[in-house]
ZADO-1210 file (C-alpha; in nm, 4 decimals, padded with zeros to 6 digits):
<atoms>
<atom x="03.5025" y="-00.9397" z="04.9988" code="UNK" pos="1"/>
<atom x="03.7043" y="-00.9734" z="04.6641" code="UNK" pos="2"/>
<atom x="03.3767" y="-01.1903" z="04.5381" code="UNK" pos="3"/>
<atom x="03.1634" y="-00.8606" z="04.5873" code="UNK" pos="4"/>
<atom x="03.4046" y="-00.6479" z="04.4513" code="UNK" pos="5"/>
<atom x="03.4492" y="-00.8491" z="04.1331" code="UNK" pos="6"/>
<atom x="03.0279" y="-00.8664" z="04.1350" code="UNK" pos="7"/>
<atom x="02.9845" y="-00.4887" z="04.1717" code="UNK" pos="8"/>
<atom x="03.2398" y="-00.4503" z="03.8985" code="UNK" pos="9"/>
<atom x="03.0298" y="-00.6894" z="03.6579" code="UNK" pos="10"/>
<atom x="02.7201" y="-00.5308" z="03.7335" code="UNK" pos="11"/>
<atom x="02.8756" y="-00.1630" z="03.6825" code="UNK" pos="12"/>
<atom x="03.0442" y="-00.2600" z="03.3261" code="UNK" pos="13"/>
<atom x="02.7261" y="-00.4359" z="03.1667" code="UNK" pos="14"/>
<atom x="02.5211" y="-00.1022" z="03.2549" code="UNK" pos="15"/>
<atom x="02.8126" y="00.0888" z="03.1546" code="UNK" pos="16"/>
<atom x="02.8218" y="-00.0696" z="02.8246" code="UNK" pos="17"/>
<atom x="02.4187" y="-00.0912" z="02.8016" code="UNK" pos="18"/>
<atom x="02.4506" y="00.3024" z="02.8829" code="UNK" pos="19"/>
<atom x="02.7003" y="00.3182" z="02.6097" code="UNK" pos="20"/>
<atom x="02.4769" y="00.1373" z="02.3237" code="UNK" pos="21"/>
<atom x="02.3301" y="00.3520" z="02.0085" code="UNK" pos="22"/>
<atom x="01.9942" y="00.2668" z="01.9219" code="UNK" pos="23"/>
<atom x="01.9002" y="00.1006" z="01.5814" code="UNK" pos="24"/>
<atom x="01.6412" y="00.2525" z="01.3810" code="UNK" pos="25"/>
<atom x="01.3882" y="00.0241" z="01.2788" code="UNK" pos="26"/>
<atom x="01.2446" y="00.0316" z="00.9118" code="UNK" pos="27"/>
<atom x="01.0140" y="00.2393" z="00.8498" code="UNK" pos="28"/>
<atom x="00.6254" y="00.1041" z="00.8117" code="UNK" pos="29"/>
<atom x="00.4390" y="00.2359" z="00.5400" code="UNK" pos="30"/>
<atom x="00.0547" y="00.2536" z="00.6802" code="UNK" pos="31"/>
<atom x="-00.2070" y="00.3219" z="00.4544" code="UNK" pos="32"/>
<atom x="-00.4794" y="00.4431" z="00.5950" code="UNK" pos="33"/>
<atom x="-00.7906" y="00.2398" z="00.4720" code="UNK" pos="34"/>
<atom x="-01.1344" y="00.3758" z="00.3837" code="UNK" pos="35"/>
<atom x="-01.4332" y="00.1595" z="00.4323" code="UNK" pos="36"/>
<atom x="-01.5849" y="00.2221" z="00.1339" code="UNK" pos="37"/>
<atom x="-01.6236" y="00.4099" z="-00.1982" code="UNK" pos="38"/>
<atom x="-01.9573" y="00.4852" z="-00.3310" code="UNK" pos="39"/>
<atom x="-01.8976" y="00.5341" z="-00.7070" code="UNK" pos="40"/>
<atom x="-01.9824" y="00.4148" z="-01.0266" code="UNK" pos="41"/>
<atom x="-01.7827" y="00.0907" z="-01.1958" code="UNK" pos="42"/>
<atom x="-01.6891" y="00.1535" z="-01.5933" code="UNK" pos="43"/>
<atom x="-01.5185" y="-00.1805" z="-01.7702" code="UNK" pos="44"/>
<atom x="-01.2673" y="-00.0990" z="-02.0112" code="UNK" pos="45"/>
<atom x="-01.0211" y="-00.3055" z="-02.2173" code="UNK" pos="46"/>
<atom x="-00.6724" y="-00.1451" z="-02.2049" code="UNK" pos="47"/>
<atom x="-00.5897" y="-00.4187" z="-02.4702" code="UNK" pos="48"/>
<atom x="-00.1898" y="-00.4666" z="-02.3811" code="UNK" pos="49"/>
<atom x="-00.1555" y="-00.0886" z="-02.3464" code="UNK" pos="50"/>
<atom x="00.0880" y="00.0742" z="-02.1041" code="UNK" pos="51"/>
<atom x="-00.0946" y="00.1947" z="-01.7601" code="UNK" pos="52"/>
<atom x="00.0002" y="00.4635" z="-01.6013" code="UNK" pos="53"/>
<atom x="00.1438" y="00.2728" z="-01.3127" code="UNK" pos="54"/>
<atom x="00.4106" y="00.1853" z="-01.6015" code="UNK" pos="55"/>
<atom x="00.3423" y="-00.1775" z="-01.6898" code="UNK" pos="56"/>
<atom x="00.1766" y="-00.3092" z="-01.9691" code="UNK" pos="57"/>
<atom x="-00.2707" y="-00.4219" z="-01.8862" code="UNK" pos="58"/>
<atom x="-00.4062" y="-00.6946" z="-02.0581" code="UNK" pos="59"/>
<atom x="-00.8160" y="-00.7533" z="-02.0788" code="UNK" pos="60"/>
<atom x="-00.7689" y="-01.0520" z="-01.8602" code="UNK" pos="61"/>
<atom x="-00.6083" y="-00.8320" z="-01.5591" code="UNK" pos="62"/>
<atom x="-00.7771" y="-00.7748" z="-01.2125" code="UNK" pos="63"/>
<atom x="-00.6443" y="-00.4107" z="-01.2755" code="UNK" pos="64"/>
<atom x="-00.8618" y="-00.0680" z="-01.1188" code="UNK" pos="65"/>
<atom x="-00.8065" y="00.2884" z="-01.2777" code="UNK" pos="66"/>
<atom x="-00.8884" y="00.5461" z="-01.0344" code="UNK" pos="67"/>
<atom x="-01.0332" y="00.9017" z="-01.1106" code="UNK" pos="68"/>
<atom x="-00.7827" y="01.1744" z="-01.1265" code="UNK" pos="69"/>
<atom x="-00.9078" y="01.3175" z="-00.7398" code="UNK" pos="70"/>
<atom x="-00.8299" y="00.9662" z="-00.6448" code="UNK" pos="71"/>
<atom x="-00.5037" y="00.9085" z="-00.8254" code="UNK" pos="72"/>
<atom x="-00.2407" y="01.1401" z="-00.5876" code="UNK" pos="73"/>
<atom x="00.0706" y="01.0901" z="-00.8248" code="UNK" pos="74"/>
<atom x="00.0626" y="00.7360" z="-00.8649" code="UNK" pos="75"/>
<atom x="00.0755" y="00.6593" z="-00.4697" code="UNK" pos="76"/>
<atom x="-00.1799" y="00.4024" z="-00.4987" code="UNK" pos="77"/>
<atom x="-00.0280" y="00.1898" z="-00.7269" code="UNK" pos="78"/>
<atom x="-00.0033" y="-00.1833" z="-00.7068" code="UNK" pos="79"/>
<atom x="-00.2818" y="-00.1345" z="-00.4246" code="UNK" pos="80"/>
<atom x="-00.5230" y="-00.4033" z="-00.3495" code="UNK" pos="81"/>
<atom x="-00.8878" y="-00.2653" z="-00.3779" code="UNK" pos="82"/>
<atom x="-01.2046" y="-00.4862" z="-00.3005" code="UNK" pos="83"/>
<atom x="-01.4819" y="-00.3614" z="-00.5279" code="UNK" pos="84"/>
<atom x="-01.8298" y="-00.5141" z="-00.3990" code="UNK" pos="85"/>
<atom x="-02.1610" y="-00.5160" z="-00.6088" code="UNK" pos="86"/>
<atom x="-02.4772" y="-00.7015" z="-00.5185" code="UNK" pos="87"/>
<atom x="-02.2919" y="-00.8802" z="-00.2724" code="UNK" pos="88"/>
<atom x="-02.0028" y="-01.0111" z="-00.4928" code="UNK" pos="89"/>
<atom x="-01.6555" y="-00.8961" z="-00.3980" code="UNK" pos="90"/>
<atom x="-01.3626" y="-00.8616" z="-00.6511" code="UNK" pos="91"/>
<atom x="-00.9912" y="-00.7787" z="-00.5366" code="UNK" pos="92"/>
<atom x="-00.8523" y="-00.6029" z="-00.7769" code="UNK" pos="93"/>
<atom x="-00.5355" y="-00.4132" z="-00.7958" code="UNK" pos="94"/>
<atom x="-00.4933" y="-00.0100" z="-00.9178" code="UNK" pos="95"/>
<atom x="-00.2216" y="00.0571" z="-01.2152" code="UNK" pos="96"/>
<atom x="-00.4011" y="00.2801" z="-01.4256" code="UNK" pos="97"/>
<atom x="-00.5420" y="00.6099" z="-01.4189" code="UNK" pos="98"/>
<atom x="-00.9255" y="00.7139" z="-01.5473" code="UNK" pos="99"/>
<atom x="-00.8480" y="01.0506" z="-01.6757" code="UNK" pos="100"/>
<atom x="-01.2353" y="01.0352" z="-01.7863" code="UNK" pos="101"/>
<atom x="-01.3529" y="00.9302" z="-01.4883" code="UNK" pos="102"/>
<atom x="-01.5853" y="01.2298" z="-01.3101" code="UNK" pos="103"/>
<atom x="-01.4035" y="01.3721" z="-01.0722" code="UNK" pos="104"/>
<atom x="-01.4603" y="01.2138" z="-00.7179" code="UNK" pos="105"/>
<atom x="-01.7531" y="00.9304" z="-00.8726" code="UNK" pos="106"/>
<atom x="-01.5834" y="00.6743" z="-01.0968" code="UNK" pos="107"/>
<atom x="-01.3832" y="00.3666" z="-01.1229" code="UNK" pos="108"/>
<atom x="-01.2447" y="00.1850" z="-01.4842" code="UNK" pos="109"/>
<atom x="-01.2355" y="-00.1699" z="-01.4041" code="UNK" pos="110"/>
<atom x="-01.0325" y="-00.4160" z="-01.6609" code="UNK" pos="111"/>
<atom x="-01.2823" y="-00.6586" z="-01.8655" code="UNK" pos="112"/>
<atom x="-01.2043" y="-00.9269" z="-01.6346" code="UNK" pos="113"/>
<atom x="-01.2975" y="-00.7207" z="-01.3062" code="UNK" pos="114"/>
</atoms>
């Protein structure tokens, strides 16, 4: 009797204290919602160790994408991978820069070496 007692006590105080527990919030996930493709024209430009407006500095050499201004949304995008594909080559390149010349919805700049 005292052994079922002592049980039934055990038992009561873990669910008590599971009861009791505060859940953790888990990070938060930051999903970006993926398009499968862009149809667009590619422009090469040579930023030519000028600031981008992602806020570091673009050489020629760069795998760097500037998207149009309808495409831009304040900067969200950037440090982004992009995979641009043309005649069946693919290039991964990465957005810091802005096109402010760029057609609205149409365009992409694409550094020298993209």
């Amino acid at each position: 009797m005292r052994f079922s007692t002592l049980f039934f006590t055990a038992v009561t105080a873990f669910f008590a204290v599971g009861v009791q527990a505060s859940p953790v919030d888990s990070p938060e996930v930051n999903i970006i919602a993926r398009t499968p493709y862009f149809h667009g024209n590619a422009v090469c430009y040579y930023p030519n160790g000028n600031y981008g407006a992602c806020g570091w500095v673009l050489q020629n050499s760069d795998f760097v994408i500037a998207l149009s201004p309808a495409h831009w949304d304040n900067g969200v995008h950037c440090g982004q991978h992009l995979n641009v594909t043309y005649n069946g080559k693919n290039i991964d390149g990465i957005v810091g820069d802005i096109c402010s010349a760029c057609a609205p919805r149409s365009n992409l700049y694409l550094l020298g070496r993209v």
